[in-house]
N, C-alpha and C positions, 0 to 999 in steps of 0.2 A: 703553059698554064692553061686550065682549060675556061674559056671566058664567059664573065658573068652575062655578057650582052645576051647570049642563047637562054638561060634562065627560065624564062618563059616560054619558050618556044613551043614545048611539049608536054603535055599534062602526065603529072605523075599518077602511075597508075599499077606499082608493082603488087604493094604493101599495102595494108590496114596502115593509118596514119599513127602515127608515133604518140601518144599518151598526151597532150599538152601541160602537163606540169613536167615532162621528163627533162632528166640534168645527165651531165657524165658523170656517171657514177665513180667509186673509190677504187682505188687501187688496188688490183686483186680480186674485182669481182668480175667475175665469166657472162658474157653472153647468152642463151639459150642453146641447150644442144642442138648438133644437126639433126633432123628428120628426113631430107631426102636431096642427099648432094647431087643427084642427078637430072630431078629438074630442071631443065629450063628455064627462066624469065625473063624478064616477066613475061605475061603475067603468072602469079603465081596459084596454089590452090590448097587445100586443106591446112595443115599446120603450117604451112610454109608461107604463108599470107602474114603469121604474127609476123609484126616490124622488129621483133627483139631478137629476131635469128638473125645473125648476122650475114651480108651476101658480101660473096667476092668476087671480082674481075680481074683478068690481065690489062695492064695499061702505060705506059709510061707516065713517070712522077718528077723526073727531074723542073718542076717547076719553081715559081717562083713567089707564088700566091704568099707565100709566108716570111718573105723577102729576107732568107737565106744563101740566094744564090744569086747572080747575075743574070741566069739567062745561060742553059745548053750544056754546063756541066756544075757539078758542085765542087766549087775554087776557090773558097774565102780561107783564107786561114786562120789556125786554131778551131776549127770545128774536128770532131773525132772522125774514127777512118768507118762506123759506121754508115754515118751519113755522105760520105766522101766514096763508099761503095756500093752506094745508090741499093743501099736496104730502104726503101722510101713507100711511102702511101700518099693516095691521094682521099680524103676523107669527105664523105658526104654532109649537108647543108648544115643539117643537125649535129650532127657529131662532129665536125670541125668546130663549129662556134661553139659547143659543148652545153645547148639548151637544147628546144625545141622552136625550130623557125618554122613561120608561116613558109606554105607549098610555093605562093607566088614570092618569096623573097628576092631583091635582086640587091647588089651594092647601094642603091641608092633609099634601100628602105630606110625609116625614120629606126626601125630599132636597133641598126648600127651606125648611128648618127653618134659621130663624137661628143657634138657639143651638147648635146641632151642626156651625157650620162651624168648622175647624180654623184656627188663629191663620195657618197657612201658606194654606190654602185663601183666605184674603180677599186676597191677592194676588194669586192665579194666577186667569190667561184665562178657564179655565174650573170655577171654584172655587165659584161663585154665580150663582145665577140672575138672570132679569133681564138677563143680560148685554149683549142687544143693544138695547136702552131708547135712542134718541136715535141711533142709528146712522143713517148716509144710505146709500142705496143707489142705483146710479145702473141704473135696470129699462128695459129693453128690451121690445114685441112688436110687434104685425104691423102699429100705425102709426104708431109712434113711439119716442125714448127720453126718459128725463127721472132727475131725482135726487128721488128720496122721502127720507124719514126714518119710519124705526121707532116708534111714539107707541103701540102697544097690540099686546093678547095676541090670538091667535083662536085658540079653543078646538073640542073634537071637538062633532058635533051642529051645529053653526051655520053656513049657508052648503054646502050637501051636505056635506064632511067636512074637516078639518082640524088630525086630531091626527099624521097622518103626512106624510111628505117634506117638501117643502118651498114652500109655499105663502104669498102674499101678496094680502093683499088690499090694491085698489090706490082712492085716495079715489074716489067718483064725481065730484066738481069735476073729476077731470082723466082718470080710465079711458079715456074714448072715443078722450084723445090718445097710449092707447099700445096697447090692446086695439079690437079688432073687435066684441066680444062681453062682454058683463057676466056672462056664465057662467063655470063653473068652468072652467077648459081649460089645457092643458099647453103655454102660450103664448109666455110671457118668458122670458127670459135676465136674471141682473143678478151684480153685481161690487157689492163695497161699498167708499164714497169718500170720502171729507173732507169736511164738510159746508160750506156756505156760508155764513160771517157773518165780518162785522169789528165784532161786537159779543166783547165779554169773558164766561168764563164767570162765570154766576148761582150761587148759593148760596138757595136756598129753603126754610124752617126747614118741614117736615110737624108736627112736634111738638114741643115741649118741657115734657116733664112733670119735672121738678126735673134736675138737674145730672148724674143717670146713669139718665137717659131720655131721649132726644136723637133726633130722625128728620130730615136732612136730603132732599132731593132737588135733584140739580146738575143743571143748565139750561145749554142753550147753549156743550156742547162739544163742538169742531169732530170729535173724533176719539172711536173706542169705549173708553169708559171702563173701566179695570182694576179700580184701586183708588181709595180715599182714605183719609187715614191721618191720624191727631191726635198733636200733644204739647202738650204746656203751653208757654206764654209768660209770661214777667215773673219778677218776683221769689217764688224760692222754687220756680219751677216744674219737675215733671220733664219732659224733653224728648226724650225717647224716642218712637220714632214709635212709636204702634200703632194697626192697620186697622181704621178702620170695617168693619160686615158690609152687604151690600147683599142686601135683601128681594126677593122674585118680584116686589113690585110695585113697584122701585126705590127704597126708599128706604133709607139709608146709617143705619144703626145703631150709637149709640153709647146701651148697654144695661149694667144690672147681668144682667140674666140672661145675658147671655156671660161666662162664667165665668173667659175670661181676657184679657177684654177692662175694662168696668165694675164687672165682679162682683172685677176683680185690682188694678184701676188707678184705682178710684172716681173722683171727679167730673171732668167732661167738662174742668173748668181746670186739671185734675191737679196740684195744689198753689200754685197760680199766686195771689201774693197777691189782685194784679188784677185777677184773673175774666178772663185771656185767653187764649186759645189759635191754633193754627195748623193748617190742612190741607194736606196735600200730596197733587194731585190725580196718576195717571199714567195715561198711555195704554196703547196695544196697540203703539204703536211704540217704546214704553220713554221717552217723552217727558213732563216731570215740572214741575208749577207748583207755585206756594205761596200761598196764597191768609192773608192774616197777618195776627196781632192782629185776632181774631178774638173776640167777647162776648157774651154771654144776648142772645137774641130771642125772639121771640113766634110761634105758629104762624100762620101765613102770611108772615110778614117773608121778603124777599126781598134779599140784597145781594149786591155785587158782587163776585168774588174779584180782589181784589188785592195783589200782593207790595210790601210799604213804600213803598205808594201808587201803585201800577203796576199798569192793568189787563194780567190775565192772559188769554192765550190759547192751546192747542194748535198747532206748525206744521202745514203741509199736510203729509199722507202723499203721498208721493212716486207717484201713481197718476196715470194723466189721467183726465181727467172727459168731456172733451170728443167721445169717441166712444165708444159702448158695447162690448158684445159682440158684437154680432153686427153690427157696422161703424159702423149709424146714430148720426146728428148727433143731440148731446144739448140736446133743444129750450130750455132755462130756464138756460143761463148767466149769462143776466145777474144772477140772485142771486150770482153768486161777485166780481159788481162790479170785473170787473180782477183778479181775485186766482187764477188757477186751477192749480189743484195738475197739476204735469205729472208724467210719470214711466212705468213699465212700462203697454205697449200691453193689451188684452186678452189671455189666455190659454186655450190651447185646452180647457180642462175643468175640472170640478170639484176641489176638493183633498180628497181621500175619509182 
């Protein structure tokens, strides 16, 4: 994973800075055409200056920033053979947390401060960082397209620059089949799309330090994850939903230091004679699972979410997959095994 410590270390200077009201846009909506895949950057010069052209580099992604993996290969089980064939991205400052960050951001800035996000903020799109963790995007350039997925941060200093616009590093197992050049350059186009699996979302416990200290990370959801939300289950239990917080580095907080989360509503079983509880996981498309009777685990424990015995999974976002942005056939279908989310064509620009 490439480390937040460097962050600082080199001032960004490819790009005109990113809009500050900008969010990740919908589903289906395209980047800005290329205008000249062969420059160089940075820095960059005439139209290739806007931040809303997308840049791409060759880079290795197997990381871990989005606590996915262990560390060196992707080995968790039940995650799709997608992401197990290191179709991977590593996404720049802004577009990974899926707002727009300050240039000097580092892990320890106050705006991805867990316990300062507002009970209303852990619901909304753009409320928490991290946001874009697990997302697929289906990336375009000069020889090919394909659907990645979101697995890490890339940070300012690393790779010539990449605290501004919007940048992807693209895995080397597969770069040469969409890029010419493993250099920086203002290359692809992409749209982000429903990812490929007819496996069920995972549940993977990060930590469990007693009953209001709880760090999940969820696995294996087809669509960009909003929220996930706790009540108690069984006898005696309160059953009021309330939102886990989701960390920079994706993991879903059920904490006494949120003050009005564990610190309001103490143990993670919330009264629940049985030690049970339930999540309710939503999308970006307002689309909502339960993952239920749910009980203490151990950190690394990985299960499956399912509603009273029913694996759970996000529908397809209504997007095709099947051609990019910039027309070409999207090579790696066959990961979606017959299932492919049809729906609005490309679109002619970015959603600013």
């Amino acid at each position: 994973v490439l480390l937040l410590a460097f962050m600082c270390a080199t001032v960004a200077r490819a790009n005109i800075e990113l809009p500050s009201n900008w969010v990740a846009p919908d589903y289906g909506v395209c980047t800005l055409p290329v205008v000249d895949p062969v420059e160089p950057g940075p820095n960059y010069t005439g139209d290739n200056r806007n931040p809303l052209i997308a840049e791409g580099v060759g880079s290795g992604s197997v990381g871990r920033t989005c606590g996915f993996n262990s560390g060196g290969k992707n080995n968790y089980n039940g995650i799709d053979e997608l992401w197990r064939d290191d179709y991977l991205l590593a996404a720049s400052q802004s577009l990974y947390n899926g707002k727009k960050m300050p240039l000097n951001w580092d892990s320890d800035s106050p705006i991805c401060d867990t316990s300062s996000v507002s009970r209303q903020e852990a619901l909304e799109s753009d409320g928490m960082c991290g946001a874009m963790c697990g997302v697929c995007v289906l990336v375009s350039g000069t020889e090919g397209a394909a659907v990645f997925m979101i697995n890490e941060i890339a940070d300012i200093g690393h790779v010539n620059e990449n605290g501004r616009g919007l940048n992807l590093h693209i895995d080397q197992h597969h770069g040469s089949s969409i890029r010419v050049n493993g250099g920086t350059r203002k290359d692809i186009t992409y749209k982000f799309v429903s990812c490929p699996t007819d496996k069920p979302i995972r549940v993977r416990t990060r930590g469990w330090w007693g009953a209001t200290g709880v760090y999940f990370v969820m696995l294996n959801y087809r669509n960009r994850l909003v929220s996930v939300e706790l009540r108690g289950r069984g006898t005696g239990a309160d059953t009021e939903w309330v939102p886990l917080v989701r960390s920079w580095a994706n993991q879903w907080k059920w904490e006494s230091a949120i003050s009005w989360q564990a610190g309001t509503y103490g143990s993670i079983f919330r009264g629940s004679e049985e030690e049970r509880f339930d999540l309710r996981l939503s999308d970006i498309a307002g689309n909502q699972v339960l993952c239920t009777d749910m009980g203490e685990t151990s950190t690394g424990d990985i299960v499956t979410c399912r509603n009273d015995g029913v694996d759970q999974q996000f529908p397809n976002i209504p997007v095709s997959v099947d051609v990019a942005c910039d027309g070409k056939s999207t090579s790696n279908l066959q990961y979606y095994k017959g299932d492919l989310p049809t729906g609005s064509g490309p679109q002619p620009q970015f959603f600013s």
